[in-house]
C-alpha positions as CSV (number, residue, x, y, z in Angstrom):
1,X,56.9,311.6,-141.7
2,X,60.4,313.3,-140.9
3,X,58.8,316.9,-142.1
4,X,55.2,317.7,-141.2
5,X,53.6,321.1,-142.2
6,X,54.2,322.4,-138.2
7,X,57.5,322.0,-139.0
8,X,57.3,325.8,-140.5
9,X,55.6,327.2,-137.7
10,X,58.4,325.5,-135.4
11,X,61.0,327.2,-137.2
12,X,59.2,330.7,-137.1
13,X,58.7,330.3,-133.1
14,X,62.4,329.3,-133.0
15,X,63.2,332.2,-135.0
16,X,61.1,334.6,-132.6
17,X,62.6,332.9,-130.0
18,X,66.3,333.5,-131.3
19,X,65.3,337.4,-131.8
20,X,64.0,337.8,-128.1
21,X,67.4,336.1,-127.0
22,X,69.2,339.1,-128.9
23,X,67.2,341.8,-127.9
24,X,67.4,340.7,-124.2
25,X,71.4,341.3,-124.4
26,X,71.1,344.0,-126.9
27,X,68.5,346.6,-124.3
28,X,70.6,344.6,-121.6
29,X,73.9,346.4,-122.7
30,X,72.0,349.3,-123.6
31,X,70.3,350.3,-120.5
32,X,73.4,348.8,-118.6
33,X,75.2,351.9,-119.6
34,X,72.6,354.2,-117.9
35,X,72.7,355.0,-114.3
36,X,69.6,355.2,-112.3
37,X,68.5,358.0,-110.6
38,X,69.1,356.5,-107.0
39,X,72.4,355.9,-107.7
40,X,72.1,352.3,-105.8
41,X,73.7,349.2,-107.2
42,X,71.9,346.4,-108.0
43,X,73.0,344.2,-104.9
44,X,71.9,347.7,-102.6
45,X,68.1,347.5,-104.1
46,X,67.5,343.6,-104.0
47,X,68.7,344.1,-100.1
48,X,66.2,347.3,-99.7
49,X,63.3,345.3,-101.1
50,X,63.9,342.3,-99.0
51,X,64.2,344.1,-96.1
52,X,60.9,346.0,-96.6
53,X,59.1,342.6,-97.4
54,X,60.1,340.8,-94.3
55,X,62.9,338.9,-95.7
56,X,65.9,340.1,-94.4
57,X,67.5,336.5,-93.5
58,X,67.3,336.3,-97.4
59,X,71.1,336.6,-98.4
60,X,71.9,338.7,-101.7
61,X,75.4,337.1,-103.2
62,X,77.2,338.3,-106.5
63,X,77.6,335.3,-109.5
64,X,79.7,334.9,-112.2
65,X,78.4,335.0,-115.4
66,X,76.5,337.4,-117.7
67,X,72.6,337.2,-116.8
68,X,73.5,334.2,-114.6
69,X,71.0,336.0,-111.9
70,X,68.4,334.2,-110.3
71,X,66.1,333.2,-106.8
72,X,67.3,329.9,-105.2
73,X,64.3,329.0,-103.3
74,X,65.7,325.8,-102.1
75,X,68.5,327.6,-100.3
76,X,66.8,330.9,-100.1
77,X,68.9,333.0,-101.6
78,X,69.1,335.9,-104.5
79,X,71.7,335.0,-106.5
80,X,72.8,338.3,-109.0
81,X,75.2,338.0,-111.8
82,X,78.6,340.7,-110.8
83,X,77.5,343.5,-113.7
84,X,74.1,343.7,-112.0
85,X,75.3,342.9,-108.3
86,X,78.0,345.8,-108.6
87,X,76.3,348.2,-111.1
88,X,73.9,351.1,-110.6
89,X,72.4,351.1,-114.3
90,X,68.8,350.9,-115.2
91,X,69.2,347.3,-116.4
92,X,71.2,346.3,-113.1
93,X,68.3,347.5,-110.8
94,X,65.5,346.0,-113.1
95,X,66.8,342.3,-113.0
96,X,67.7,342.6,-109.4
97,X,64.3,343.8,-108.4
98,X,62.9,341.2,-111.0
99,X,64.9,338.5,-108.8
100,X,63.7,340.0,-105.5
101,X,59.9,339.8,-106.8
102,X,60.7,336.0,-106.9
103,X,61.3,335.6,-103.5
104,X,58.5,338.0,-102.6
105,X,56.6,335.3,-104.2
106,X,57.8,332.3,-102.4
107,X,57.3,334.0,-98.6
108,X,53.5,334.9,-100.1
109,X,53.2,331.4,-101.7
110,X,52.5,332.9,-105.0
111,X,49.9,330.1,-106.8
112,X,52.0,329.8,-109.8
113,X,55.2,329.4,-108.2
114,X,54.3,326.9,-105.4
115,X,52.0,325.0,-108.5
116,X,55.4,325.3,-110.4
117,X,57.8,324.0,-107.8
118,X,55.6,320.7,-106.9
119,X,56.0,320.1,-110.8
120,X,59.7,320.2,-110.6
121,X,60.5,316.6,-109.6
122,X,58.1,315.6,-112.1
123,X,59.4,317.4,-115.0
124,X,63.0,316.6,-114.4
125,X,62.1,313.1,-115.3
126,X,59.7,313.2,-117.5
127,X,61.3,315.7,-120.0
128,X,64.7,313.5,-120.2
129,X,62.5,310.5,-120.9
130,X,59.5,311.9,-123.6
131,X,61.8,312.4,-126.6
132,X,63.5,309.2,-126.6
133,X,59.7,307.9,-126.3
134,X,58.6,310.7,-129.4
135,X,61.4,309.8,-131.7
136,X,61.5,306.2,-131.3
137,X,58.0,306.3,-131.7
138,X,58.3,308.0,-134.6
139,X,61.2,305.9,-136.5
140,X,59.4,302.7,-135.5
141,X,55.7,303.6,-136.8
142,X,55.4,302.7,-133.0
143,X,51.9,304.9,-131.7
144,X,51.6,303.8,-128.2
145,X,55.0,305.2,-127.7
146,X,54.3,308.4,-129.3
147,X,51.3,308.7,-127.1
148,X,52.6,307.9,-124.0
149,X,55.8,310.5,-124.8
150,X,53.2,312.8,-125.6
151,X,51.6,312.8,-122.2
152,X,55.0,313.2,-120.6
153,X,55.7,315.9,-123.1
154,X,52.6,317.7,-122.1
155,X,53.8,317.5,-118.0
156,X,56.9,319.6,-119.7
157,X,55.0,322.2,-121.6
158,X,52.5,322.5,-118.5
159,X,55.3,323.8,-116.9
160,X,56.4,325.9,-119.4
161,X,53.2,327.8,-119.3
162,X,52.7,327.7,-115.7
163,X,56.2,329.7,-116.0
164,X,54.5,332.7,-117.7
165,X,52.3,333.9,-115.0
166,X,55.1,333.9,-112.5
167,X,57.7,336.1,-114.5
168,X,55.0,338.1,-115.3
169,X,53.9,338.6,-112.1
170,X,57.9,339.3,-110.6
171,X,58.3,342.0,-113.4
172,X,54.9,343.6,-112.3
173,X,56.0,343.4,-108.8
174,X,59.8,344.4,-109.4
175,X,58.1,347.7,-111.8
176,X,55.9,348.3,-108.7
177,X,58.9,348.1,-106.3
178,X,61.6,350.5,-107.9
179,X,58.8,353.0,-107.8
180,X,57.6,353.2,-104.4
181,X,61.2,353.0,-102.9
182,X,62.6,355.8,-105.3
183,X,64.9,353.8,-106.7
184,X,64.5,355.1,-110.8
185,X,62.0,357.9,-111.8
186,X,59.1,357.4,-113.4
187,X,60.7,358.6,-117.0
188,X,63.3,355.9,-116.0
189,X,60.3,353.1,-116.0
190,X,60.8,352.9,-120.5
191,X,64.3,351.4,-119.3
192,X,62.8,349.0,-117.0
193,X,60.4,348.2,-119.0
194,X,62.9,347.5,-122.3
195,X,65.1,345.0,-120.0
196,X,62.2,343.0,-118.5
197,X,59.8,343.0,-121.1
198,X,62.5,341.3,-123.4
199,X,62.8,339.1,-121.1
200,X,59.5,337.8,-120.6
201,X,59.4,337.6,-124.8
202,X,62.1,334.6,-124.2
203,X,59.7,332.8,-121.5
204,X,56.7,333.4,-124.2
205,X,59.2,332.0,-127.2
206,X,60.4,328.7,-125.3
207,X,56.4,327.9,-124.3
208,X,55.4,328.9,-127.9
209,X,58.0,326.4,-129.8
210,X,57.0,323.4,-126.6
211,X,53.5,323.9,-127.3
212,X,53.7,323.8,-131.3
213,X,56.5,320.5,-131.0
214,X,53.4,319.0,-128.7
215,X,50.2,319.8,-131.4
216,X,52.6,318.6,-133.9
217,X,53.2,315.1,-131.8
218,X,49.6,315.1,-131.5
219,X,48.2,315.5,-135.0
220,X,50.8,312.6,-135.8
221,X,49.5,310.0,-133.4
222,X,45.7,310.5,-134.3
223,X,46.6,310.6,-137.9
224,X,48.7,307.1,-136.7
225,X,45.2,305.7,-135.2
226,X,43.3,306.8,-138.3
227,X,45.7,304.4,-140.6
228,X,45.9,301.7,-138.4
């Protein structure tokens, strides 16, 4: 009962998962070492954007912190990490425009995000609770637990996947951006495409291994009711 056969697939999506991680820093530090063809930092292009899309009371402020960056939509804010605030590479302009495309989505209520945001709440305390409810349930024999962590596990992975479509749709968005405003060239769009493509792999890795942990739950309770 401590091993089932999904087991292996877990550990293949962890290893995927542990790859994407690397080759996010990896074309991160590459493409952080080439300048765009603008010439404009990071902090300069996520101000630009905001300004064309009608969000200039949207402050842009630098973080500590290596890829630290990120859209606060509770305070409203675009927070970028120093080495992209300050820097002019391709990788500097791509994750700042990526963060931009998130608040793009939130003045446009995006479907995903707002569907995403309402979940919040909910997943902050179901996920603490479901796997003290899955692995008790399991170490008792106990299947009522396992089911009802189950469907507070699911709430989790739900969110997970609901995830996908948004970054998605900010890298489309950010691609779309650094083109029309002249901020890379279109031979530059391989770079941008490296940086936030790997990063999307690490959203698809972290829904994969939630998804497989959740069938894996599942085929244990229903083989649980069979025996009973």
């Amino acid at each position: 009962m401590f091993f089932h056969p999904m087991d292996f697939l877990i550990i293949i999506a962890f290893a995927i998962s542990l790859w994407a991680q690397f080759k996010v820093k990896g074309n991160f530090k590459k493409w952080s070492q080439v300048s765009a063809y603008s010439g404009r930092t990071g902090a300069e292009v996520a101000r630009s954007i905001l300004d064309q899309n009608g969000l200039s009371h949207i402050p842009v402020e630098p973080v500590p912190g290596m890829l630290s960056d990120h859209y606060d939509p509770v305070s409203k804010v675009v927070r970028l990490s120093e080495s992209v605030y300050y820097g002019d590479s391709i990788a500097s302009v791509s994750v700042a425009a990526h963060e931009v495309g998130h608040a793009v989505q939130h003045k446009q209520s995006y479907g995903a995000l707002v569907f995403r945001h309402r979940m919040f709440p909910l997943v902050n305390l179901t996920s603490g609770v479901a796997p003290f409810l899955l692995m008790g349930g399991l170490l008792l024999q106990q299947f009522q637990l396992i089911g009802v962590g189950i469907v507070l596990f699911s709430i989790a992975v739900l969110f997970q996947l609901v995830t996908l479509p948004v970054e998605f749709n900010a890298s489309s968005r950010a691609k779309r951006y650094l083109l029309a405003e002249g901020f890379i060239r279109n031979d530059e769009e391989r770079g941008v495409n490296k940086v936030l493509n790997a990063a999307a792999l690490t959203y698809v890795a972290a829904a994969l291994i939630s998804l497989l942990e959740l069938l894996k739950f599942v085929m244990i309770f229903f083989q649980g009711q069979r025996e009973e």
